[in-house]
Each structure stands twice: as C-alpha cells, then as structure tokens.
Residue frames as qw, qx, qy, qz and C-alpha x, y, z in Angstrom:
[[0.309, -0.571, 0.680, 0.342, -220.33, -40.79, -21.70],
 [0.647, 0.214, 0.731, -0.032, -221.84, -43.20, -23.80],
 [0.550, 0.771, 0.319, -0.017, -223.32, -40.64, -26.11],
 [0.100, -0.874, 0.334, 0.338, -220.01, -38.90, -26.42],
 [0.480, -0.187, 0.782, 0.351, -218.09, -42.35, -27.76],
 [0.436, 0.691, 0.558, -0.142, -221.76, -42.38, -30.11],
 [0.248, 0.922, -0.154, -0.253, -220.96, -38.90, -31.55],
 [0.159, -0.712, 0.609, 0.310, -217.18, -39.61, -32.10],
 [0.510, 0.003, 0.830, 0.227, -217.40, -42.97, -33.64],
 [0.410, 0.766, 0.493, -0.041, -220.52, -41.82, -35.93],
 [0.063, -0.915, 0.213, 0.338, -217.95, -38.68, -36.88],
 [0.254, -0.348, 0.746, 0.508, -215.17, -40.77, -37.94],
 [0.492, 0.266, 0.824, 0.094, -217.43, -43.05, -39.97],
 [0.294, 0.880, 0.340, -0.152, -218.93, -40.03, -41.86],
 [0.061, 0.832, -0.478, -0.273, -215.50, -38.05, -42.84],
 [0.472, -0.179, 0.826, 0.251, -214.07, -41.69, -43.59],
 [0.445, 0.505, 0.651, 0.350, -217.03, -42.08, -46.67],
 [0.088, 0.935, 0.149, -0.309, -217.09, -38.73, -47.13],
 [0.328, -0.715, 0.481, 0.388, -213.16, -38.46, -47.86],
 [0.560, -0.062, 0.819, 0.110, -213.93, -41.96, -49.72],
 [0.512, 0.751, 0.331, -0.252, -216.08, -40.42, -52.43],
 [0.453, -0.092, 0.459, 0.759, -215.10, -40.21, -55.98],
 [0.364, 0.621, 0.492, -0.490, -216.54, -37.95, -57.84],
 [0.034, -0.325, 0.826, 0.459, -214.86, -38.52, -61.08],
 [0.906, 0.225, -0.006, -0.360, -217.39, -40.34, -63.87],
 [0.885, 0.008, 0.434, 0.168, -216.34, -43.70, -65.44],
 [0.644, -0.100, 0.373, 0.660, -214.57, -43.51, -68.84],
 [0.102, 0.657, 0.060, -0.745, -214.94, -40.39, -71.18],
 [0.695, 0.574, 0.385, 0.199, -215.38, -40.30, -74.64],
 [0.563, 0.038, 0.240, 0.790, -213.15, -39.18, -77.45],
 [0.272, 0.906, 0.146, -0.290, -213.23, -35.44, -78.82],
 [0.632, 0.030, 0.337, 0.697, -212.07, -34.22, -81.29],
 [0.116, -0.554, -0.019, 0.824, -211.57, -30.48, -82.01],
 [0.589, 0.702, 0.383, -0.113, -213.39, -28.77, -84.60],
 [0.367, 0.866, -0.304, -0.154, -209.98, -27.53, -86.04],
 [0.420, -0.289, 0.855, 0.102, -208.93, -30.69, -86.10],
 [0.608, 0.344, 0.705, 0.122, -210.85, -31.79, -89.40],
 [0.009, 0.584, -0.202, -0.786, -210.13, -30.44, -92.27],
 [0.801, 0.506, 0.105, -0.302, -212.45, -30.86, -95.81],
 [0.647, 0.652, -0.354, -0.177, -209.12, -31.39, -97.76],
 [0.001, -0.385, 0.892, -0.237, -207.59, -34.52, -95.64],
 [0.850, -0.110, -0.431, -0.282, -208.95, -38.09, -95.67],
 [0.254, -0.531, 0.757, -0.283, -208.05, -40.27, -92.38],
 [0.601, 0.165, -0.723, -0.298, -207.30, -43.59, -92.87],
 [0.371, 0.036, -0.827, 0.421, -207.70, -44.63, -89.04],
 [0.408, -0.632, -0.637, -0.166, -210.53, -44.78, -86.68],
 [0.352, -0.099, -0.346, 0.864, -210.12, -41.35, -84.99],
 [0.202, -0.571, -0.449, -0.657, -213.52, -40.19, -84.55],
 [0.131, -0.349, 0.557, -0.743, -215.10, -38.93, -82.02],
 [0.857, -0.378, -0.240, -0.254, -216.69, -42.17, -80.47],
 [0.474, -0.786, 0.251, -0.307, -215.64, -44.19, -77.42],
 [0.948, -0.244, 0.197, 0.059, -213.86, -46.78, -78.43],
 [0.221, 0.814, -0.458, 0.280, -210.28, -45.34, -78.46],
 [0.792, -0.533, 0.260, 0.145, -207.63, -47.17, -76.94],
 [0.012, -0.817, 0.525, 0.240, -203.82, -47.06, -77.30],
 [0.483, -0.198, 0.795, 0.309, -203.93, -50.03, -79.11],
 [0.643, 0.628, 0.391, -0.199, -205.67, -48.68, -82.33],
 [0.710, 0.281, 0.407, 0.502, -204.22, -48.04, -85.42],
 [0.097, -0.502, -0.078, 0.856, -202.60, -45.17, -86.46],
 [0.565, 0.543, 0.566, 0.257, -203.66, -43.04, -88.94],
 [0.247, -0.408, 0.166, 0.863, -202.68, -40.31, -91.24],
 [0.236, 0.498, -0.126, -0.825, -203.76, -37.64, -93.98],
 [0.652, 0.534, -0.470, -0.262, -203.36, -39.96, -96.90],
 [0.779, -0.405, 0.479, 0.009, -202.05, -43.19, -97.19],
 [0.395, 0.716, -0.574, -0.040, -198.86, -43.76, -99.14],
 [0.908, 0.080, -0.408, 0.046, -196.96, -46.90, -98.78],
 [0.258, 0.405, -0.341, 0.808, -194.54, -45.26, -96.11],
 [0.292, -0.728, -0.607, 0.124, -198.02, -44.45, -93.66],
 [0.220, -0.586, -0.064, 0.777, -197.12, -40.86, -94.19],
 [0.468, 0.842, 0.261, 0.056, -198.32, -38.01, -96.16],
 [0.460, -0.095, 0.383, 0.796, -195.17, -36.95, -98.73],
 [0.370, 0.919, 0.138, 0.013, -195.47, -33.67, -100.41],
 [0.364, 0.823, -0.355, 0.253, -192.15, -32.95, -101.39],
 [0.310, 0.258, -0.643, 0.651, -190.12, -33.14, -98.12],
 [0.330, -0.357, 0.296, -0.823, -193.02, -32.94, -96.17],
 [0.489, -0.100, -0.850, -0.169, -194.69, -35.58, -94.15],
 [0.501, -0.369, 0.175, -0.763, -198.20, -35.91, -91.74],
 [0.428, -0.045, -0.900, 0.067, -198.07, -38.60, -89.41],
 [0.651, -0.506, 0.036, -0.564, -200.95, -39.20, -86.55],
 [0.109, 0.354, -0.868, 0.330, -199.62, -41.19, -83.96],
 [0.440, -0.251, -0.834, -0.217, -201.47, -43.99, -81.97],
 [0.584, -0.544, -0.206, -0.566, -203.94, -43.24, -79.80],
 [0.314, -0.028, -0.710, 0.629, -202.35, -43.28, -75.72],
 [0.448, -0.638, -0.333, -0.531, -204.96, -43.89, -73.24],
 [0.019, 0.265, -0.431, 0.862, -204.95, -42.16, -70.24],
 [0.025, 0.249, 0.766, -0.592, -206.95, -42.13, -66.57],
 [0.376, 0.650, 0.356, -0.556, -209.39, -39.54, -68.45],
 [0.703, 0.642, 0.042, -0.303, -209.38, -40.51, -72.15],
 [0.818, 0.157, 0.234, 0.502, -207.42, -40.91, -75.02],
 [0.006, 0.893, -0.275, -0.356, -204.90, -38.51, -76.30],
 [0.815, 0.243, 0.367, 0.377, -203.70, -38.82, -79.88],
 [0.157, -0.681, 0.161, 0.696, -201.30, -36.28, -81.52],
 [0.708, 0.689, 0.154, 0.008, -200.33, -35.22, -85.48],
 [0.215, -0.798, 0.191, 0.530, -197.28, -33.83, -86.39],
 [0.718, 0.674, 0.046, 0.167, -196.31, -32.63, -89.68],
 [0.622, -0.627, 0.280, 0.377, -192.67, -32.56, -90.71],
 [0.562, 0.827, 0.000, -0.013, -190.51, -30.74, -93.18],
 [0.425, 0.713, -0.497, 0.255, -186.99, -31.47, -94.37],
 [0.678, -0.022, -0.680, 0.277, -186.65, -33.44, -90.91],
 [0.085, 0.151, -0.313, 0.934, -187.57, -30.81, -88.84],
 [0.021, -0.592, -0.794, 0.138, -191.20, -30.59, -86.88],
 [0.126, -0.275, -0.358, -0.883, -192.89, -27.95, -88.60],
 [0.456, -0.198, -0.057, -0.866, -196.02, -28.09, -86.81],
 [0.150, 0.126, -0.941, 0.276, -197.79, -30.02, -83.79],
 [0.509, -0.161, -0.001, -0.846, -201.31, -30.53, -83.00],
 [0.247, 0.163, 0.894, -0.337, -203.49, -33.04, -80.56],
 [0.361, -0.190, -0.713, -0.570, -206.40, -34.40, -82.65],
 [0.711, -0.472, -0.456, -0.253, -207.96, -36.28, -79.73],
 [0.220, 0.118, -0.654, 0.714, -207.74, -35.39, -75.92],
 [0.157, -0.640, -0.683, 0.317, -210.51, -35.56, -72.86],
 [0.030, -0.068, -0.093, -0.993, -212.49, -32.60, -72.93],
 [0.221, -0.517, -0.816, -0.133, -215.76, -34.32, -71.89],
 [0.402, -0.646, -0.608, 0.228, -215.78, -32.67, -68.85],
 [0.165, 0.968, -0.006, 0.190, -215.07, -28.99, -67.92],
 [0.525, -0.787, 0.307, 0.107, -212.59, -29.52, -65.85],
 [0.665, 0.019, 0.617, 0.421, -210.53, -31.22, -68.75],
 [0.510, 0.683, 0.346, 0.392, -211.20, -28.55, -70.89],
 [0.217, -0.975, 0.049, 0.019, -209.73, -26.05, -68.68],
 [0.685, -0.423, 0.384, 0.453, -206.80, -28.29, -67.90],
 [0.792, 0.143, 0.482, 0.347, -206.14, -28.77, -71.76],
 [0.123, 0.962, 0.242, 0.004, -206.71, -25.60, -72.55],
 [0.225, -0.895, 0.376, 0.078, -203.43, -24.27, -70.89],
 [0.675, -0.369, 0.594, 0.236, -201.80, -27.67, -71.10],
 [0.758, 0.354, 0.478, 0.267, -201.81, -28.75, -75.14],
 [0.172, 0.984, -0.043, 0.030, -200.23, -25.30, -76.37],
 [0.398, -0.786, 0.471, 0.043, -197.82, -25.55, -73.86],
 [0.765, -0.106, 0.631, 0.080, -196.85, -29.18, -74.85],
 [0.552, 0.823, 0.097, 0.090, -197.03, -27.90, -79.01],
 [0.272, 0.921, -0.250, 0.121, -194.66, -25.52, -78.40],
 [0.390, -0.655, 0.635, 0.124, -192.07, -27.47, -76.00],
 [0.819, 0.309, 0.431, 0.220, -192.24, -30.08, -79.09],
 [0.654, 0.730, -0.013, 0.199, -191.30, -27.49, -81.73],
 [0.352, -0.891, 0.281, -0.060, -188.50, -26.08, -79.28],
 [0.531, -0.467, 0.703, 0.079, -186.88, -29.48, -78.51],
 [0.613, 0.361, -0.495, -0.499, -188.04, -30.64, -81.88],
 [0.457, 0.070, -0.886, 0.035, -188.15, -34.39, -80.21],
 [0.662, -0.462, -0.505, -0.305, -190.66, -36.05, -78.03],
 [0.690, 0.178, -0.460, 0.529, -188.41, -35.14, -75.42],
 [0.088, -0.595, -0.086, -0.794, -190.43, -32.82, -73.19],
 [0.105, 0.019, 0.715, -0.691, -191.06, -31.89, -69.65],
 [0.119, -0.566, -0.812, -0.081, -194.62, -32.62, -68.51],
 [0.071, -0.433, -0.091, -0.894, -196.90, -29.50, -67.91],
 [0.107, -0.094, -0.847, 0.512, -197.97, -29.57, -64.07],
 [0.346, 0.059, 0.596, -0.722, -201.07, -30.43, -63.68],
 [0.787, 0.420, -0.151, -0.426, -201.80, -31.98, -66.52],
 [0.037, -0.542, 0.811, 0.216, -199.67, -34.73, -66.23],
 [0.625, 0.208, 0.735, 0.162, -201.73, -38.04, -67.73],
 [0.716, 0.597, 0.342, -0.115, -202.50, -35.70, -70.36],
 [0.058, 0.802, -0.582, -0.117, -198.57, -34.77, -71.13],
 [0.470, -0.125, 0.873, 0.041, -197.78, -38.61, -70.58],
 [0.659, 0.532, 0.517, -0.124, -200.72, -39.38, -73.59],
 [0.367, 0.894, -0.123, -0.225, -199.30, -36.53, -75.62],
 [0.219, -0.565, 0.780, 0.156, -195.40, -37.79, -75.44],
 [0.662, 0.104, 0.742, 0.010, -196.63, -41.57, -76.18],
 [0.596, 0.710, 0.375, -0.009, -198.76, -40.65, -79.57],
 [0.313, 0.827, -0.414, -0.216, -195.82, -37.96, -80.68],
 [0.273, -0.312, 0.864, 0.287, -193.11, -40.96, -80.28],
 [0.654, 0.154, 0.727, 0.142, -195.18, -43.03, -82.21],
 [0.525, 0.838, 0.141, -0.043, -195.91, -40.38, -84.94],
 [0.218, 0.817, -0.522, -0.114, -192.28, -39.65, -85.18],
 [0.591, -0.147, 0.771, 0.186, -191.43, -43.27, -85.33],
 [0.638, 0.498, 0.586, -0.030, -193.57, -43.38, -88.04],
 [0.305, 0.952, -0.014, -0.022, -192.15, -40.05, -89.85],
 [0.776, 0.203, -0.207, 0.561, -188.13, -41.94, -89.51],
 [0.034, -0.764, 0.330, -0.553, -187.29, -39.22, -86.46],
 [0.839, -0.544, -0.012, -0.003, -186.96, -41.89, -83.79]]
C-alpha cells in the first residue's frame, strides 16, 4: 500500500512540473523584413533590427518634414510607434493619399522564432487588408495572432494620429 501512495504522489509531482514548463525563450529581437527597406527612403527613427525596441520609442518616418510625415503632393508616410507585445515589437507604416490609406505595411514584427513566422505569415496580410477595407485602425483581431493584431492596431493609431486621420 505504501508503494502505491509512492507511485501516485511521485505522478502528480511529475505532470504538475511537467504541465509547469515554459518553453517559450525570454524576449525576442526586432526584425525587420527585407522588403521593408528601401535604397530610396531615409528613416529618421531607431527601427532597426536590434533589441532594444519598446513602445516607447520614437516614431519615425521616410523623410522628415516639419509635420513628421512624408508630403508628396497629397501623399503622406507615417511609421507609427513601436507597440510591444508578449513576443516582440510590432511597428506599422502606412502611406496615405488624399485622406484615404493607400497602402499598409508592418516594418517590425517577431519572427525570431518559427513559430512567429508562421503565425505572421497568415496574420499581417490579413490585418493590411482589413486596414485598407475599414480604412481606420478599426479592425477585428486575426485569431490566433492576437498580441500581434493588438501591436499592429496600437502602431497604425499612432501612425494615423500622426498622418491627421485620428
């Protein structure tokens, strides 16, 4: 009887740290897509791909006009601020014509790992396009990707604060 209580107790205790286990690293560093730099844009903000993102950096954009937006006629590229998240940062762009979002695009999002490159894979498209749709930061989250839908939302409001669409 003894050894029976033995076994069971030794059981729980094993499925209990077992259950308890993260296997999740610490924080991640920044990426940053290779069609995300382009030779004929300068960035005035610290959006590289090192680790010390956080959602209190500075934004930055294309150019740097008194405004903090790039003006070509009617047209204007704001980067929003950098919204950190459980597994990185996540920082957006969004260029805007006549007042309309013309075009949406995540500079920096987690992608260390694979499993964050799968998610984002499916998830930043998705999130692109329900921007140009609803044209306003107004967007459902994309299940299973929700810290990086929460990161994305944060950095577009602040780029469309910054671009006079709030």
């Amino acid at each position: 009887m003894r050894r029976v209580i033995l076994a069971g107790v030794t059981t729980v205790i094993g499925l209990i740290l077992l259950l308890s286990f993260k296997t999740h690293p610490g924080p991640t560093t920044l990426a940053t897509p290779p069609a995300a730099i382009s030779p004929s844009t300068t960035s005035t903000g610290s959006t590289s791909g090192s680790t010390s993102g956080s959602a209190g950096s500075s934004p930055s954009t294309t150019t740097a006009p008194a405004s903090g937006a790039v003006v070509s006629g009617a047209t204007k590229t704001v980067t929003g601020t950098s919204a950190q998240t459980r597994y990185g940062p996540v920082q957006v762009k969004v260029t805007v014509t006549n007042g309309r979002i013309t075009a949406v695009d995540a500079v920096v999002y987690p992608s260390e790992r694979s499993r964050d490159r799968q998610i984002n894979a499916r998830a930043i498209p998705e999130l692109d396009d329900e921007v140009l749709a609803a044209q306003s930061a107004r967007i459902d989250t994309v299940s299973g990707a929700t810290y990086t839908s929460t990161g994305f939302v944060t950095s577009l409001q602040s780029a469309l604060n910054q671009a006079g669409l709030a």
